[in-house]
PLY file of the C-alpha trace (Angstrom):
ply
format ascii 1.0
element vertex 37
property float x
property float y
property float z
element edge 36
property int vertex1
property int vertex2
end_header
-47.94 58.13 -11.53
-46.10 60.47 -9.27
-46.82 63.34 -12.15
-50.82 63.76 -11.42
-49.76 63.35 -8.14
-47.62 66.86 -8.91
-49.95 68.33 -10.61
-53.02 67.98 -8.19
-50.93 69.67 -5.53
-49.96 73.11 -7.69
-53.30 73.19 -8.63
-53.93 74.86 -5.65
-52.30 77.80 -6.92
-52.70 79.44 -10.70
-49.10 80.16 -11.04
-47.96 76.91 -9.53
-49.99 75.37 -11.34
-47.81 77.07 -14.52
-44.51 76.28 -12.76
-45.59 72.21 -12.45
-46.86 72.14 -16.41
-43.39 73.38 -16.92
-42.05 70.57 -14.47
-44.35 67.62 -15.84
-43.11 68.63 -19.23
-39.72 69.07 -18.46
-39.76 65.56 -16.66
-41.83 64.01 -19.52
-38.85 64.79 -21.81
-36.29 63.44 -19.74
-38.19 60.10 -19.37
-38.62 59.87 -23.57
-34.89 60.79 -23.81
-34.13 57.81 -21.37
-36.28 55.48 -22.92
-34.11 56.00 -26.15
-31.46 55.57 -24.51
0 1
1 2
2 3
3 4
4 5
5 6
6 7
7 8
8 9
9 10
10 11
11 12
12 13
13 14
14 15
15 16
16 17
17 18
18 19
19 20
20 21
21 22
22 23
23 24
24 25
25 26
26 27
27 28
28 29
29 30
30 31
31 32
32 33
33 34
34 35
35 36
């Protein structure tokens, strides 16, 4: 939930907007790699 949440806020910005993909994605990965676990 708190992800959209992310992204709606560097949407405001083009490059932000870059960085938080990045984030989300990086965070998405982490959660599947805990979920393994």
């Amino acid at each position: 939930m708190t992800l959209g949440h992310r992204h709606r806020v560097y949407k405001k910005n083009q490059d932000s907007d870059k960085i938080g993909t990045v984030a989300d994605n990086l965070i998405q990965g982490w959660n599947n790699v805990f979920s393994d676990l």
